[in-house]
C-alpha positions, 0 to 999 in steps of 0.5 A: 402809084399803081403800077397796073394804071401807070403801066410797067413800061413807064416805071425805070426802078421799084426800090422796096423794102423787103418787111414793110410791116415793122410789126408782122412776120410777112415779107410784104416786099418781097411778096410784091417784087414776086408777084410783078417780076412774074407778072413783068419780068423786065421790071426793075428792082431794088429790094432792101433791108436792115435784116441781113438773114434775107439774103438766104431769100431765094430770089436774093441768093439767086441773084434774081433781084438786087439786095441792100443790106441797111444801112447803105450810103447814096453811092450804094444806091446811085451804083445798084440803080445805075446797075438794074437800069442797065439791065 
């Protein structure tokens, strides 16, 4: 789904992994959850990660976005997406 053709209006919550590249040193996640919270403040997110050195992320550290370390239960998840829709 493109978030441009959908429109960020539309979407309640982006859940993305912080390394979605297994194999490259790139936060690819993060990068997104950036360039859309610039483009759309609003826009829900949830980042995650099995990496818990990426809590010293600036955005994560800020607390400008939510973080899972991996791995996580159902009720994590339920309680963190409840938690940025209220937002």
């Amino acid at each position: 789904m493109c978030i441009k053709e959908t429109g960020s209006e539309n979407i309640a919550v982006i859940i993305s992994d912080i390394n979605l590249d297994p194999f490259s040193k790139e936060l690819e996640g993060y990068a997104f959850f950036l360039h859309w919270s610039a483009e759309d403040p609003d826009l829900p997110f949830i980042l995650i990660s099995g990496d818990q050195s990426l809590w010293d992320l600036p955005a994560v550290r800020a607390e400008d976005v939510s973080f899972l370390a991996k791995p996580f239960n159902l009720y994590d998840l339920l309680a963190t997406v409840r938690c940025v829709m209220r937002e």
